[in-house]
C-alpha positions in Angstrom: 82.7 -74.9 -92.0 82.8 -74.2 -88.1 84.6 -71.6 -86.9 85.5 -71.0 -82.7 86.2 -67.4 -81.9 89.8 -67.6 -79.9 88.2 -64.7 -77.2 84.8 -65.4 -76.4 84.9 -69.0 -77.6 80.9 -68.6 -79.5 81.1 -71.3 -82.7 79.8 -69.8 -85.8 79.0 -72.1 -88.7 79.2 -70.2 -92.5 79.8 -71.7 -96.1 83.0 -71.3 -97.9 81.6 -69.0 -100.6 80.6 -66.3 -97.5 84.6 -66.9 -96.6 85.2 -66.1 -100.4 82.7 -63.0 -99.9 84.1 -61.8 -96.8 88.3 -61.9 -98.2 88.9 -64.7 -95.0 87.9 -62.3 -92.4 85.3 -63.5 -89.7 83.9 -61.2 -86.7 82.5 -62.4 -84.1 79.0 -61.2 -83.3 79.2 -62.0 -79.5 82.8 -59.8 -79.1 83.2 -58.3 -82.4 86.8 -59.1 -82.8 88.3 -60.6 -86.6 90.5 -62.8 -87.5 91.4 -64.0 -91.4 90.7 -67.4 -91.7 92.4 -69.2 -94.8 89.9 -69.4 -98.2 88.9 -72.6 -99.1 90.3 -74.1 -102.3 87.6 -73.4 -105.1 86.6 -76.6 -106.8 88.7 -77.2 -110.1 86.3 -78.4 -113.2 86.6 -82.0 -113.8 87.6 -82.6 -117.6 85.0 -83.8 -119.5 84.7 -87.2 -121.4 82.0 -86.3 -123.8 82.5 -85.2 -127.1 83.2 -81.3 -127.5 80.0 -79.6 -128.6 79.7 -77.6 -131.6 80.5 -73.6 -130.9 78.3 -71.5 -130.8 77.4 -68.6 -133.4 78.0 -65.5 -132.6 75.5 -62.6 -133.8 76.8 -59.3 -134.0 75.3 -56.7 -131.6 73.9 -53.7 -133.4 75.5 -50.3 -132.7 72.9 -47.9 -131.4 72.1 -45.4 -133.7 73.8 -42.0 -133.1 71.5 -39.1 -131.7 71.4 -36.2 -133.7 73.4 -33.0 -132.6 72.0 -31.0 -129.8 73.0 -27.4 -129.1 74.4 -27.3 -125.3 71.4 -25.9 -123.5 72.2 -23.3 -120.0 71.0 -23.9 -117.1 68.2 -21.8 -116.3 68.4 -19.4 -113.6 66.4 -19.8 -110.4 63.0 -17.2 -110.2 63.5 -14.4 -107.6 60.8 -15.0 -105.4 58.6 -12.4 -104.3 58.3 -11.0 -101.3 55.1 -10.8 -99.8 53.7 -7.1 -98.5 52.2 -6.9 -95.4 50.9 -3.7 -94.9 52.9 -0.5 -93.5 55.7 -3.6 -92.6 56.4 -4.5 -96.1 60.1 -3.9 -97.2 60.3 -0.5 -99.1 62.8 1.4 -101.5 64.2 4.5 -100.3 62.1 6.4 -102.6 59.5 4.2 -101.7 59.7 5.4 -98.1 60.5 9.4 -98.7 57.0 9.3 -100.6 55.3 7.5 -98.2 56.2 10.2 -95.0 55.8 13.4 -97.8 52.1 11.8 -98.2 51.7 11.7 -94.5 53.0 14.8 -93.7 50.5 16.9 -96.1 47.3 15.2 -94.4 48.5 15.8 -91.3 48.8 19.5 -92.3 45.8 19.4 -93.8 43.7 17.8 -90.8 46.1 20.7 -88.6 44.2 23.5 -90.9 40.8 22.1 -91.1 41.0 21.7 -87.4 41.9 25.0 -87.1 39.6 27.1 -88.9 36.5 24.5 -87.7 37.6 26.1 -84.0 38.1 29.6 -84.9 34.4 29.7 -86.4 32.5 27.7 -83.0 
């Protein structure tokens, strides 16, 4: 089947099952407009002559076996990652911290002293 598009005038030549496909709507590739073209009339099956064949017998489709019970399982909870510490950067409690400036306050006092009596004694 040819098809002329009514605003750029480009024919485009498709099959009547790509009409089927498409509902009746063509676009143009050149202009991208649409327009519904009528569907073809499907073939109707000629009767046949010949004698009817025999049916055909049906087997039964087995039914899948049931799968046993299974107790709902929880989704398990994502791992809290770790944070990594980097030296006197790392992230610290507040206890953490209060220790930490407690330990550097008594060497600083105790380098003060030593310091102290080392220049009283030269």
């Amino acid at each position: 089947m040819r098809w002329t598009c009514p605003n750029c005038g480009k024919q485009i030549d498709f099959s009547s099952s790509q009409i089927r496909q498409t509902g009746g709507i063509v676009v143009c590739p050149q202009c991208l407009s649409s327009e519904r073209v009528p569907l073809p009339e499907q073939p109707t099956p000629k009767p046949s002559t010949t004698t009817k064949q025999p049916p055909r017998t049906v087997v039964p489709k087995q039914t899948p076996t049931a799968k046993p019970a299974t107790r709902p399982v929880a989704p398990k909870k994502p791992k809290r990652k770790k944070t990594k510490r980097h030296g006197l950067l790392a992230p610290m409690s507040a206890i953490g911290c209060l220790w930490r400036s407690v330990v550097f306050t008594l060497i600083l006092l105790v380098v003060y002293i030593f310091v102290g009596w080392a220049l009283n004694y030269v």
